[in-house]
N, C-alpha and C positions, 0 to 999 in steps of 0.2 A: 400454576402451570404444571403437568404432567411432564416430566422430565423421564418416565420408562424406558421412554424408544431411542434417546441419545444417544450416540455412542459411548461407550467406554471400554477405557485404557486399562492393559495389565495390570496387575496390579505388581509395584516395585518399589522401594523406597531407599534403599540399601544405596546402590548409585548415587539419585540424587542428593540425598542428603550428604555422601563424602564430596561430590562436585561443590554443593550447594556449601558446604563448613569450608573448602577448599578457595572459594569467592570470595565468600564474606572475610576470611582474614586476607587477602590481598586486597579488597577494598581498604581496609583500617590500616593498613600501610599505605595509604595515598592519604596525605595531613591535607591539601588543598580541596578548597569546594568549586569543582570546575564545573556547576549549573552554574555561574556566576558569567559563563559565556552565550550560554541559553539565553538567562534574562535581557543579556545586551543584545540579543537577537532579535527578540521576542520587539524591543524597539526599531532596530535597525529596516529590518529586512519588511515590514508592512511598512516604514517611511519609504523605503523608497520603489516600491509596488505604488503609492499611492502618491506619491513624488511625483514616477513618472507621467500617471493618470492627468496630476492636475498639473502638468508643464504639457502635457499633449494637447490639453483642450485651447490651447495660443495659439497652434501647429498646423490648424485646419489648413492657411493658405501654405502651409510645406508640407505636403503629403508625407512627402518618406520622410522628414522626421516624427514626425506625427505615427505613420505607421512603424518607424523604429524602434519610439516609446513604446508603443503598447507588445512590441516584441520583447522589450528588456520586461513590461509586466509579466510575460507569460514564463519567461524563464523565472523569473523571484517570488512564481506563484508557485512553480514548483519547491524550491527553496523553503517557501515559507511552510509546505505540505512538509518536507523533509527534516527540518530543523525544529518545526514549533509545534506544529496541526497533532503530528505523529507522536512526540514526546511529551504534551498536554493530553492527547487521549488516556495514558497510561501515565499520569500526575507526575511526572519528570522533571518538568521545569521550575513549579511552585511547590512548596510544603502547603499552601495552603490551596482547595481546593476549589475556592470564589475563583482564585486567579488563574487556573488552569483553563477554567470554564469559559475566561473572556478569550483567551488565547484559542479556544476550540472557537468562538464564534470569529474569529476573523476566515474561518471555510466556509462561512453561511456569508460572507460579504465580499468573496471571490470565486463565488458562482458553486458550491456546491451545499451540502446540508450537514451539520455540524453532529445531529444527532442522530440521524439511521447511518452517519459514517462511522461515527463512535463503534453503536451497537454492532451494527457489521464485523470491523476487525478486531474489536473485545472479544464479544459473544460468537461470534461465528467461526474469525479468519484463525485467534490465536489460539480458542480451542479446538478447532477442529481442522487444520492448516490439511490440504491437499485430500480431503474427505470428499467424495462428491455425494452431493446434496446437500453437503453441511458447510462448506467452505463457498460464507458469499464471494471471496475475492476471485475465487472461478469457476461462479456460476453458469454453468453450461446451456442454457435457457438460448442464448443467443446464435449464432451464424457457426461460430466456432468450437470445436471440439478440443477441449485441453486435456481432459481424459481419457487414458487409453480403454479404459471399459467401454465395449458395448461396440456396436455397429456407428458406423457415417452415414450422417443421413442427409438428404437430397446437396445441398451445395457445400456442406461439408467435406464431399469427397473432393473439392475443390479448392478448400479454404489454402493450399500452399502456395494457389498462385494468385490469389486474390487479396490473401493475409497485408501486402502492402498497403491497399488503397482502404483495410479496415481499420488497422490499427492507427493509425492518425484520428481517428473521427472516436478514440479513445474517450477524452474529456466531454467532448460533445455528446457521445453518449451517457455518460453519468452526469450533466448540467439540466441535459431538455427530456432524456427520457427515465435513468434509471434509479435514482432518485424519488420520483413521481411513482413508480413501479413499487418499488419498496415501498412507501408509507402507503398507500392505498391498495394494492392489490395483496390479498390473504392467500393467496397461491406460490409467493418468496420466498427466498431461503430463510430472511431472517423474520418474518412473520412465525415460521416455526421453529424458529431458534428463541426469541425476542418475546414474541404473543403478539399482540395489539398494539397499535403505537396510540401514544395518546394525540386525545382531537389537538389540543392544544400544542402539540408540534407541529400537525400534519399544520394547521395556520400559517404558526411562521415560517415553515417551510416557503409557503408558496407568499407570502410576503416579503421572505427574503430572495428569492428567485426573481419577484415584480421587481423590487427595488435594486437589486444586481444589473437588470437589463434596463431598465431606466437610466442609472447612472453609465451602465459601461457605452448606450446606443442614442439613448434619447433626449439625454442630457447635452452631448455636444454639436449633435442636432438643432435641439430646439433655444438654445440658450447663447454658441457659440460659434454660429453660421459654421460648422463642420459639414461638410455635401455626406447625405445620409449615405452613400454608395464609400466613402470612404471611413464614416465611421463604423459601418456595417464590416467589412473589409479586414480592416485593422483588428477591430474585435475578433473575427475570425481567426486570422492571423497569429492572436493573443493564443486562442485557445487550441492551434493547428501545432504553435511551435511547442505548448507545452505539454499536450498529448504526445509529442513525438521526446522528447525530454524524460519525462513521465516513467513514460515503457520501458527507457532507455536503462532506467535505472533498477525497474522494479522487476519485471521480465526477468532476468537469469537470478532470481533467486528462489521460486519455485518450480515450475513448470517446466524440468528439465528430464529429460530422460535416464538423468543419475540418480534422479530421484524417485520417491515410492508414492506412489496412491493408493496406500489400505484402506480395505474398506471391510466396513463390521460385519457378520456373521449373521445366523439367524435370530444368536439372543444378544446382538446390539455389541458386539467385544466385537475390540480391534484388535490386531495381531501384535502390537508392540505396546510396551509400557508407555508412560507420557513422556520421558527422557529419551529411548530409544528411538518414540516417533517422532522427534523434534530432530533430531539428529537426520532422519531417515529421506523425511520430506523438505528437508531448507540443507542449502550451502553459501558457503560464504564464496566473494571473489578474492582476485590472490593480488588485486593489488590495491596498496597502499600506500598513499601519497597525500601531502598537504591538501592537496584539492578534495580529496573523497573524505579525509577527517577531518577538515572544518568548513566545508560548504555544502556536500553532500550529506549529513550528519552521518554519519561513519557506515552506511547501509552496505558496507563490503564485508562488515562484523553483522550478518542477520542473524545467524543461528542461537548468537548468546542473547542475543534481541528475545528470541521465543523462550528460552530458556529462566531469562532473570529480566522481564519485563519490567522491573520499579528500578531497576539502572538505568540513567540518563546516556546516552550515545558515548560523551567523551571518556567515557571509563570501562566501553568496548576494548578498547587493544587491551587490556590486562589482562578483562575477564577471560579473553579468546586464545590467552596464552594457554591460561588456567585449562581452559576445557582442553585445546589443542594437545597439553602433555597430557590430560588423563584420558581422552577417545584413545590415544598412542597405546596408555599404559592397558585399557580394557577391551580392546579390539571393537572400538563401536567407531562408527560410520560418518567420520566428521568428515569434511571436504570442503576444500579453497580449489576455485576454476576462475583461471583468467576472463575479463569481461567479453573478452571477443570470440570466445571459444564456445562461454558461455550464452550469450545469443545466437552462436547456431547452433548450440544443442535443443537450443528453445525450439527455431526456426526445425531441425530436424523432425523433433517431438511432433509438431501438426502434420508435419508432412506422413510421418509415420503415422498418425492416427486419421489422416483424410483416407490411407490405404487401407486402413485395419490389420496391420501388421505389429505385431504384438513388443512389448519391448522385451528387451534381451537381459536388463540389469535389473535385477529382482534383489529381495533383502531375505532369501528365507534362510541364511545361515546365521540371522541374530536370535539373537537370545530375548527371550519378553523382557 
């Protein structure tokens, strides 16, 4: 595959390397192996996704417990995306690589595709974070404008007061349609990031999609006298609360107006080195609490996330100290935004780009 037209980054190494010597010895000063929480996860949190699954299909004759369970599935689907899905893409949780693999296919049996989501945030999202056309995580193809390049076009210039009633149908859009879009259509971001997907995914893609819908609709239907109107429903439900969950968390961590959108030149160079752009395009949030470091998998520390991707979440707050005092010591552009601040600077950013009015916080005082 012809790699020419990619982007690339500054060239700099000086930085990372003292960051990078500067992690690695505070990691070896932590003697405990805390992926040993991961693995107990890796059990817990799909038991009782699937717990609730097979205690709802008795529930038919009580609706709202029935529709309850599959609302407690739709939050531990997020969880299990958070904790497992995420930290298995990037071999986190096993040293060995068989077991990482089965832990990615638990996303192929809660409604999404385990391997164009891989390739997506490998190859697309965590090289090329906040690129447009190279970062599928904000593929712009859609209704919504998240980049301030370029004109708004037809309902676009709209999207600030319609953005409620889209972003719920989040999930449901990557289940039934974008998914399908990626393995099959050659016109994706990650078809030109990726190349070809092989036949033998595109298969069990849509096999695991049959049998997803099978078991979440027509299983307690045809087996469990469930009234298809309520298991139809609830499945909704499942996948309404956890689009809305979802966004909740992942939304203020790029897509902010504090943040950059560089975009490559004519011979393919980006304006920042790969440290500086990691920095430039991701912030972390400022709060920190039991709930966001051991349920949320620490996603208020994303930046060290980009940065030392083969760290497992629990050993975020260190690394974050670590970067924290050297961004201080080197004048680079780390930043912690409270979560609620955070989402309406998101919510600003469309609003700002339905206008086409330009953003105001730009990065050209860094150094490549």
């Amino acid at each position: 595959m012809d790699h020419s037209d990619f982007p690339k980054y500054q060239q700099e190494t000086t930085l990372f390397r003292e960051i990078n010597a500067r992690v690695g010895k505070r990691m070896k000063a932590i003697p405990e192996d805390r992926t040993r929480y991961l693995k107990a996860k890796a059990v817990i949190l799909p038991a009782i996704y699937f717990g609730c699954y097979f205690m709802a299909l008795f529930q038919g004759d009580r609706p709202w417990l029935y529709t309850g369970l599959f609302i407690v599935m739709g939050l531990t689907l997020v969880l299990i995306y958070l904790n497992l899905i995420h930290e298995a893409a990037h071999g986190s949780i096993f040293k060995t690589k068989k077991y990482n693999a089965w832990v990615m296919h638990l996303f192929d049996l809660v409604g999404a595709n385990s391997y164009i989501w891989g390739k997506r945030h490998i190859e697309s999202h965590h090289n090329f974070a906040n690129v447009d056309g190279w970062d599928t995580d904000m593929d712009q193809s859609g209704p919504i404008k998240v980049y301030p390049h370029g004109k708004a076009k037809g309902i676009q210039k709209y999207q600030d007061k319609f953005i409620f009633f889209v972003y719920p149908l989040y999930l449901f859009n990557w289940m039934l349609l974008r998914d399908f879009r990626d393995v099959f259509s050659k016109k994706r971001i990650i078809y030109k990031v990726h190349g070809p997907i092989p036949g033998r995914e595109k298969v069990k893609m849509v096999l695991f999609k049959a049998f997803y819908f099978f078991y979440q609709i027509a299983v307690p239907v045809l087996f469990f006298q469930v009234p298809f109107g309520l298991a139809l429903g609830a499945w909704a439900l499942q996948v309404l609360v956890a689009s809305i969950f979802a966004l909740f968390v992942l939304l203020p961590l790029h897509p902010l107006p504090d943040n950059a959108f560089p975009l490559p030149d004519e011979h393919h160079l980006l304006p920042y080195s790969w440290l500086v752009h990691q920095l430039a395009v991701t912030n972390d949030l400022r709060e920190n609490n039991w709930f966001i470091r051991n349920v949320l998998g620490n996603f208020n520390f994303h930046v060290v996330h980009h940065l030392f991707p083969m760290y497992s979440y629990p050993y975020y707050k260190e690394i974050t100290e670590e970067l924290e005092a050297f961004a201080r010591e080197k004048n680079l552009p780390y930043k912690r935004i409270p979560l609620l601040t955070a989402l309406g600077k998101h919510y600003r950013l469309l609003r700002m780009n339905a206008h086409d009015q330009p953003l105001q916080h730009v990065f050209e005082h860094l150094d490549s």
